[in-house]
DONUTOR-257802 format. One record per residue: residue number from 1; z, x negated, y of N, C-alpha, C, O in turn. Coordinates in nm, 4 decimals. Layout:
BEGIN
> sedo, n_w, n_u, n_v, ca_w, ca_u, ca_v, c_w, c_u, c_v, o_w, o_u, o_v
> NUM, Z, X, Y, Z, X, Y, Z, X, Y, Z, X, Y;
...
//
This chain:
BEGIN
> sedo, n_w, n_u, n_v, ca_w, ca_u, ca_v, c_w, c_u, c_v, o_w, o_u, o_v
> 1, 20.0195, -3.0682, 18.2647, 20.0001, -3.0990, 18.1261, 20.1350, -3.1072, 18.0569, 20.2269, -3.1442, 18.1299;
> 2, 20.1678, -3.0775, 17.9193, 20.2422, -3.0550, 17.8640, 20.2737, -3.2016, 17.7917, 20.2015, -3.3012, 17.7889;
> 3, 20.4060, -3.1813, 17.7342, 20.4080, -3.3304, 17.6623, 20.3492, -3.3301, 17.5638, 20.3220, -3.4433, 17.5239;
> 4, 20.3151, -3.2490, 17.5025, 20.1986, -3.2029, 17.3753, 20.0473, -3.2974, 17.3974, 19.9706, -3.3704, 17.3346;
> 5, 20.0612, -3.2573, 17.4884, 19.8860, -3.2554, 17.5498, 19.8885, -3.4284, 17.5816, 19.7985, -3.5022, 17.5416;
> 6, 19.9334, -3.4467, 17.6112, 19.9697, -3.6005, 17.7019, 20.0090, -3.6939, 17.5884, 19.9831, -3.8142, 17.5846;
> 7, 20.0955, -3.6017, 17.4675, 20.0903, -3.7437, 17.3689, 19.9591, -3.7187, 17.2694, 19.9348, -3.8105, 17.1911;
> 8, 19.8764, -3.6067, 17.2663, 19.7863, -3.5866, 17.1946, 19.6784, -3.6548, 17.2418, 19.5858, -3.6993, 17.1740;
> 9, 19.7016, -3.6664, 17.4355, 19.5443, -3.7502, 17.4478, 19.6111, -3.9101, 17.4247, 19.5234, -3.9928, 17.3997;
> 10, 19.7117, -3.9495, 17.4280, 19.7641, -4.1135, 17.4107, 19.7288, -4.1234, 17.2533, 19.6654, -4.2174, 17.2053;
> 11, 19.7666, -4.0401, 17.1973, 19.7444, -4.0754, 17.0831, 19.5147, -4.0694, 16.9939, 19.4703, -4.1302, 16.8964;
> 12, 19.4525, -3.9852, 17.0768, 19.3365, -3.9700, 17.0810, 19.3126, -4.1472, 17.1710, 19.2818, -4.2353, 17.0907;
> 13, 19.3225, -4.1845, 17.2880, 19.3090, -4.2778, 17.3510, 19.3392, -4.4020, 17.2298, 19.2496, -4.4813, 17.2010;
> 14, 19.4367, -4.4063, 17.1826, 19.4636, -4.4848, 17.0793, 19.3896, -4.5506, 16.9772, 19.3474, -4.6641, 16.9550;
> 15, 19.3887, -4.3816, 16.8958, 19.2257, -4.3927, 16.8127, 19.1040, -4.4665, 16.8120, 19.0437, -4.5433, 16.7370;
> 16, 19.0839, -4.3863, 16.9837, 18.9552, -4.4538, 16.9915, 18.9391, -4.6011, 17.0573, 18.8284, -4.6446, 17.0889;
> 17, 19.0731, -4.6825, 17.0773, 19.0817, -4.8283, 17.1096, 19.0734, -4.8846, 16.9301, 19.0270, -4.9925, 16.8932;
> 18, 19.1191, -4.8010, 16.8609, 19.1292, -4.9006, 16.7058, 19.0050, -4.8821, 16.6326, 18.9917, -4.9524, 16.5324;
> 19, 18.8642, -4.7607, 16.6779, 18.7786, -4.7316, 16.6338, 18.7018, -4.8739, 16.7053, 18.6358, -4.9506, 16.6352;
> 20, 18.7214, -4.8955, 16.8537, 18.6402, -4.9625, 16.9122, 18.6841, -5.1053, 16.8805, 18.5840, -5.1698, 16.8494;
> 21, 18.7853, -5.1733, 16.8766, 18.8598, -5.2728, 16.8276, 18.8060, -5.3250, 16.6515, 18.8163, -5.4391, 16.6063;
> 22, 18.7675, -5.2416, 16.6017, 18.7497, -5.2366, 16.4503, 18.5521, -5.2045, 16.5039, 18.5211, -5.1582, 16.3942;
> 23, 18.5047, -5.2024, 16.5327, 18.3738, -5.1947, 16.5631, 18.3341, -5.3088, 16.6375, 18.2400, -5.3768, 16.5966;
> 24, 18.4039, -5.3425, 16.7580, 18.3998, -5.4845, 16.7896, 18.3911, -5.6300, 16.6975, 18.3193, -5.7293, 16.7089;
> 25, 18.4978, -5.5935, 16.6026, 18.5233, -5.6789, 16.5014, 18.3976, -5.7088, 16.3805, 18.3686, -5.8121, 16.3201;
> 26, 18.3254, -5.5371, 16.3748, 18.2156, -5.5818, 16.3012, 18.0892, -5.6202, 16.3279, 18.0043, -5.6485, 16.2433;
> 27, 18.0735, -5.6214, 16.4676, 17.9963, -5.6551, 16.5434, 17.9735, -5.8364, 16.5359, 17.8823, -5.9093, 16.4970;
> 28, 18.1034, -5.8571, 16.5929, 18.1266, -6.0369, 16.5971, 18.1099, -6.0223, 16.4089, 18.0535, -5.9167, 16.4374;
> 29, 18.1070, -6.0269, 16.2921, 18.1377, -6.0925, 16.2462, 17.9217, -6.1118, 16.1893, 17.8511, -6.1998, 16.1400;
> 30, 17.9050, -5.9788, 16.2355, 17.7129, -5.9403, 16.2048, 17.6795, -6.0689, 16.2944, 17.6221, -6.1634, 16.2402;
> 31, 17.7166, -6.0757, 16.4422, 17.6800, -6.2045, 16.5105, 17.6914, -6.3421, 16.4471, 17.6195, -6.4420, 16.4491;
> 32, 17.8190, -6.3087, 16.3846, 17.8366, -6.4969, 16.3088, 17.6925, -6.4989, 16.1970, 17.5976, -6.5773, 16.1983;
> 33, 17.7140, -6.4053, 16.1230, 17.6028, -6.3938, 16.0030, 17.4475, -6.3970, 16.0586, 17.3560, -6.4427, 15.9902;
> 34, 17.4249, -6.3311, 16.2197, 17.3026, -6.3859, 16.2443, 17.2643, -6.5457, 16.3108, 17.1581, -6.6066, 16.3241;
> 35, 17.3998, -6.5758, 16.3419, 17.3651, -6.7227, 16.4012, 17.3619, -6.7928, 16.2726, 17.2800, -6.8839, 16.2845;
> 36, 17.4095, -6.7927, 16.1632, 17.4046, -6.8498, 16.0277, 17.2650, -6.8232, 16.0483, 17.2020, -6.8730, 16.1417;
> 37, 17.2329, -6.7728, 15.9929, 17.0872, -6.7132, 15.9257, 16.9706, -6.7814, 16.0786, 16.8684, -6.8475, 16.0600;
> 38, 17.0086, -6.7533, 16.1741, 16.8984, -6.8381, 16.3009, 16.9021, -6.9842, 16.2286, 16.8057, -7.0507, 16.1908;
> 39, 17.0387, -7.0147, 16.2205, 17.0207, -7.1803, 16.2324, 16.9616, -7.1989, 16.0729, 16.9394, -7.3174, 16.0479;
> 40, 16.9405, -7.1327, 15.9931, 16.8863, -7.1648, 15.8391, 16.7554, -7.1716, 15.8122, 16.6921, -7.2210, 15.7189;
> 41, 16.7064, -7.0778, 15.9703, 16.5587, -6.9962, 16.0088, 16.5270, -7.1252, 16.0798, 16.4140, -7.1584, 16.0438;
> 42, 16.5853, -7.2276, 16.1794, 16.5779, -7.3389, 16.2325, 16.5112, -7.4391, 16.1681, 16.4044, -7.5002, 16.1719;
> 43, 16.6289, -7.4323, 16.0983, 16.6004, -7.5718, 15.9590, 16.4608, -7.5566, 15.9036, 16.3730, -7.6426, 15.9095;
> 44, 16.4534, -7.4685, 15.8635, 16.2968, -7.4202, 15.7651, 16.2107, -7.4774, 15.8564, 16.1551, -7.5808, 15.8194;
> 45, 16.1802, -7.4251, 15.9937, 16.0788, -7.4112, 16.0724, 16.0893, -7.5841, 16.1027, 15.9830, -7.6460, 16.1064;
> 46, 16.1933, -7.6439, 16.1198, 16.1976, -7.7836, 16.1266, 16.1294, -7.8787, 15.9951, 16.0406, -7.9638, 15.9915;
> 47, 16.2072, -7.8256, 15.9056, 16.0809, -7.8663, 15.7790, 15.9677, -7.8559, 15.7545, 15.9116, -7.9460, 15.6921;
> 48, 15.8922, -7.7314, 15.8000, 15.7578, -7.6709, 15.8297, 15.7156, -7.7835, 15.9611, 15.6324, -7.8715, 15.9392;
> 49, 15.7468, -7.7772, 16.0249, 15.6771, -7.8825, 16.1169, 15.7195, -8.0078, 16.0453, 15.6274, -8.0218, 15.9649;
> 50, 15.7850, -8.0858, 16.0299, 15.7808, -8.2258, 15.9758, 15.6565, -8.1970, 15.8528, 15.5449, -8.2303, 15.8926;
> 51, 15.6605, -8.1326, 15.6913, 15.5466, -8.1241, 15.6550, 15.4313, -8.1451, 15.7209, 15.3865, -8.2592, 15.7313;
> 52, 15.3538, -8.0125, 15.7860, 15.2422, -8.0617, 15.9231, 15.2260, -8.1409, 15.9809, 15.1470, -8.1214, 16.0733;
> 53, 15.2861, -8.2794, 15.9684, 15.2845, -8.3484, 16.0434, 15.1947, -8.4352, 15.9126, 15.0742, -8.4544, 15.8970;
> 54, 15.3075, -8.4724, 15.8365, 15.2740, -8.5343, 15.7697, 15.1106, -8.5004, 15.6820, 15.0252, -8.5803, 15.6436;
> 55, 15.1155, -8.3592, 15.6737, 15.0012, -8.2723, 15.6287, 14.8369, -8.3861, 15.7313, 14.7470, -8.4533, 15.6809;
> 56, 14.8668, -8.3580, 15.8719, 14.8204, -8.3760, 15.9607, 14.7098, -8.5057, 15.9833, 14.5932, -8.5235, 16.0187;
> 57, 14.8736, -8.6120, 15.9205, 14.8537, -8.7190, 15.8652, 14.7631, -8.8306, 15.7963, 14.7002, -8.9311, 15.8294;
> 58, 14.7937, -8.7518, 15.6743, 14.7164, -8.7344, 15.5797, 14.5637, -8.6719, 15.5858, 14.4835, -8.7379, 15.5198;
> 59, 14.5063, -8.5504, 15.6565, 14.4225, -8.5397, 15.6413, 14.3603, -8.6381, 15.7204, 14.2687, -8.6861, 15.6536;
> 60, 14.3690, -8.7052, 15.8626, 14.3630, -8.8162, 15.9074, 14.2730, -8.9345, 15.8235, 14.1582, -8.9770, 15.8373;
> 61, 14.3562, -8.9579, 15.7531, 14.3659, -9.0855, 15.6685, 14.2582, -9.0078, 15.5690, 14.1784, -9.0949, 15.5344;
> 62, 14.2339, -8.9239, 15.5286, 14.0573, -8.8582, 15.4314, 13.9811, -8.8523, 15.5121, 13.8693, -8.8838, 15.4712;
> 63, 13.9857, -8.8233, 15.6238, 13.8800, -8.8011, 15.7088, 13.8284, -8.9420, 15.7460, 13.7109, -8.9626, 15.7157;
> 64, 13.8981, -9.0465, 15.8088, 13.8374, -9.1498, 15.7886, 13.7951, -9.2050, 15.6682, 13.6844, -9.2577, 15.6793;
> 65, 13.8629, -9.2142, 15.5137, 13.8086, -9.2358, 15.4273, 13.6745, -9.1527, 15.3829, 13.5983, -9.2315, 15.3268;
> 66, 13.6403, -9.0705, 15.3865, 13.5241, -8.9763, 15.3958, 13.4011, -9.0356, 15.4927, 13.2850, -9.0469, 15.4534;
> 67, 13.4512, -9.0736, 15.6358, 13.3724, -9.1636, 15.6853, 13.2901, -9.2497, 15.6209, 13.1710, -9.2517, 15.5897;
> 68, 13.4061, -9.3365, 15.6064, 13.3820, -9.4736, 15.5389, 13.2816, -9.4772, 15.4211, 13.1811, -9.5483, 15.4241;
> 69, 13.3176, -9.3876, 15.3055, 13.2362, -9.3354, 15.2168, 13.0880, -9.2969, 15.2444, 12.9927, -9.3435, 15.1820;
> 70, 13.0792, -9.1984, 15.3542, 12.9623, -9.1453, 15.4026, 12.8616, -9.2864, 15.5203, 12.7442, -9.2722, 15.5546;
> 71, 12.9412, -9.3949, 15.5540, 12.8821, -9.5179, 15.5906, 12.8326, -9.6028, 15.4474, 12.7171, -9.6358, 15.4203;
> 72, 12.9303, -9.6220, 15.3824, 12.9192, -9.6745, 15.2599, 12.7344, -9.6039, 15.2061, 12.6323, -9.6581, 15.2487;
> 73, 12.7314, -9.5057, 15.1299, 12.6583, -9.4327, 15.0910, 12.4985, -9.4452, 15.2028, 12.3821, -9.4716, 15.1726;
> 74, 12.5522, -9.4182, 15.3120, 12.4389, -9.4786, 15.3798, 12.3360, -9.5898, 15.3901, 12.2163, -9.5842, 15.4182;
> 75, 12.4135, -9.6912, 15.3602, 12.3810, -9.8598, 15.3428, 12.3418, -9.8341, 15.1876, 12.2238, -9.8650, 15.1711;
> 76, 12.3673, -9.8147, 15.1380, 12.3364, -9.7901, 14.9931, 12.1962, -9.7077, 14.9462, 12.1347, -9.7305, 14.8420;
> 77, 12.1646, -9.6183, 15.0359, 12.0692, -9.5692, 15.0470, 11.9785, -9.6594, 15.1149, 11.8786, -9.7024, 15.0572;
> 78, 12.0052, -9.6879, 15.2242, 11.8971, -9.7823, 15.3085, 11.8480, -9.9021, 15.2080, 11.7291, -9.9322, 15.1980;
> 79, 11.9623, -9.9730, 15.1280, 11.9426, -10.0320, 15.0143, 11.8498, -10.0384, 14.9416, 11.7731, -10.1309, 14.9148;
> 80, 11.8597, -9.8904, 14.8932, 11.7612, -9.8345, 14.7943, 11.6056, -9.7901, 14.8481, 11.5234, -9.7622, 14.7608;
> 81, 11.5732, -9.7847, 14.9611, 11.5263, -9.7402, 15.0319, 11.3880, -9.8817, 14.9919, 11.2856, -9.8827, 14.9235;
> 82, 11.4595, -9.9833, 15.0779, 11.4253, -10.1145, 15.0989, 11.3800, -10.2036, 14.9325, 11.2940, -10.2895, 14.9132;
> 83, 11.4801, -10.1377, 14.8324, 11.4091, -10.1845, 14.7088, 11.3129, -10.1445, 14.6678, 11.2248, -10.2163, 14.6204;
> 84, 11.3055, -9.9662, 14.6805, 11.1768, -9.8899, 14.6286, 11.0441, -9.9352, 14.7100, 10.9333, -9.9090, 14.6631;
> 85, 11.0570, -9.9975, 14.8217, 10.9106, -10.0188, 14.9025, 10.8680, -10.1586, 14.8826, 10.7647, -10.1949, 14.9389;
> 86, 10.9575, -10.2702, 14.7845, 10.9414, -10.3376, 14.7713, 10.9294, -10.3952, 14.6173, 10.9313, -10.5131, 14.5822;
> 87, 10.9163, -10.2741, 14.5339, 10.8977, -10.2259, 14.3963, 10.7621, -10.1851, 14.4082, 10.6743, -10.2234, 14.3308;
> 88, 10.7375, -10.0837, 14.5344, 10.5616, -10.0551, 14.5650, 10.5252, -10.1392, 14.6184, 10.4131, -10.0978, 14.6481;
> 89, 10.5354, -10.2831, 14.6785, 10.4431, -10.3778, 14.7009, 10.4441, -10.4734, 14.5686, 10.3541, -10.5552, 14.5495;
> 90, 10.5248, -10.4606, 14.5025, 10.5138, -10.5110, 14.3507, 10.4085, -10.5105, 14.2895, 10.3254, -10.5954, 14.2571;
> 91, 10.4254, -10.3678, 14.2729, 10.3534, -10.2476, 14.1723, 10.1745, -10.2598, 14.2330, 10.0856, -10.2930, 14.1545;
> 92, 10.1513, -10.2340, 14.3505, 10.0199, -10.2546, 14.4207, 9.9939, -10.3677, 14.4318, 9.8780, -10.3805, 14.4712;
> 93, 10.0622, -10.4930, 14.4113, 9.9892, -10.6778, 14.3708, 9.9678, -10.6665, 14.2382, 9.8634, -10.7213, 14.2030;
> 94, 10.0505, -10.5975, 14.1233, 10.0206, -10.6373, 14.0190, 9.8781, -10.5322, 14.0002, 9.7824, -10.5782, 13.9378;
> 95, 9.8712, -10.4028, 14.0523, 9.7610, -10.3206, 13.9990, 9.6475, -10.3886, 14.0191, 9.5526, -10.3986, 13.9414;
> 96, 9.6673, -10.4621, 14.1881, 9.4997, -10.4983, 14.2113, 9.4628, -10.6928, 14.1493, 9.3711, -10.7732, 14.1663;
> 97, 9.5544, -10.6924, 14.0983, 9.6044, -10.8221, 13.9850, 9.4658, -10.7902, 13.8921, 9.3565, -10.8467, 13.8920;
> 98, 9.5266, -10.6540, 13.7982, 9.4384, -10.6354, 13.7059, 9.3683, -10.5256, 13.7075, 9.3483, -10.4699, 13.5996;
> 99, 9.3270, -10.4817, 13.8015, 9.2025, -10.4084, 13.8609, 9.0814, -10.5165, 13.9080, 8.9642, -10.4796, 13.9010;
> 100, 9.1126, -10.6393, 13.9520, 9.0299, -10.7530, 13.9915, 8.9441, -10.8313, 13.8590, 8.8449, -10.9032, 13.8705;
> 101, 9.0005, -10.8011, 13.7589, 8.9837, -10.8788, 13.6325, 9.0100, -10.9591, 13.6046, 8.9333, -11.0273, 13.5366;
> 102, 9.1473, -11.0079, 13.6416, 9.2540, -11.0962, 13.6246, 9.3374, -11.1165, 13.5125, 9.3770, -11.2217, 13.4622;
> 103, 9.3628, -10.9681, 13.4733, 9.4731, -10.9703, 13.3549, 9.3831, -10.9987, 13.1974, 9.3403, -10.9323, 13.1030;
> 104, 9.3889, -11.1397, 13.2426, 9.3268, -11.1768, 13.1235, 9.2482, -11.0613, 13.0593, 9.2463, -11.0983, 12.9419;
> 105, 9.1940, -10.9652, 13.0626, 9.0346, -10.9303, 13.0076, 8.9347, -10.9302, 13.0107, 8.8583, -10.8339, 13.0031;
> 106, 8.9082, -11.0588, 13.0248, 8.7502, -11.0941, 13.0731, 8.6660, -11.0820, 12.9557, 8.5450, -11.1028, 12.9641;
//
């Protein structure tokens, strides 16, 4: 090989250490920008679960109130239940009251 040849490949060898050196470089800096961006992607997903939790929570706390309501409402009915049959034993003393010839129309 000639000295031609020998400084043409040192100098080609060269090149391609400052192509790869300068490609390396943009490599690490895409890496910094994706570990930024993971740990930002972190955070979110950490907020997203604390919400849900609290979400979680909360529906908790309706669902037993909904219960409660739907017990409530129950008794309230049975309530009503117990007045209306005792509105028809009312209603059937007073009819045969004055079906008997009681109500004063003699």
């Amino acid at each position: 090989m000639t000295n031609d040849e020998i400084e043409r490949n040192f100098e080609f060898m060269i090149n391609q250490q400052a192509r790869f050196s300068s490609d390396l470089q943009k490599i690490s800096e895409a890496q910094l920008r994706s570990e930024a961006t993971i740990a930002q992607v972190i955070q979110i997903l950490d907020q997203v679960a604390q919400t849900q939790v609290r979400l979680a929570e909360a529906q908790e706390r309706a669902d037993s109130r909904i219960a409660e309501l739907a017990q409530a409402q129950k008794r309230t009915d049975e309530t009503l239940a117990e007045g209306n049959e005792r509105m028809n034993s009312l209603i059937l003393v007073v009819e045969r009251y004055f079906s008997n010839g009681r109500g004063g129309n003699q």
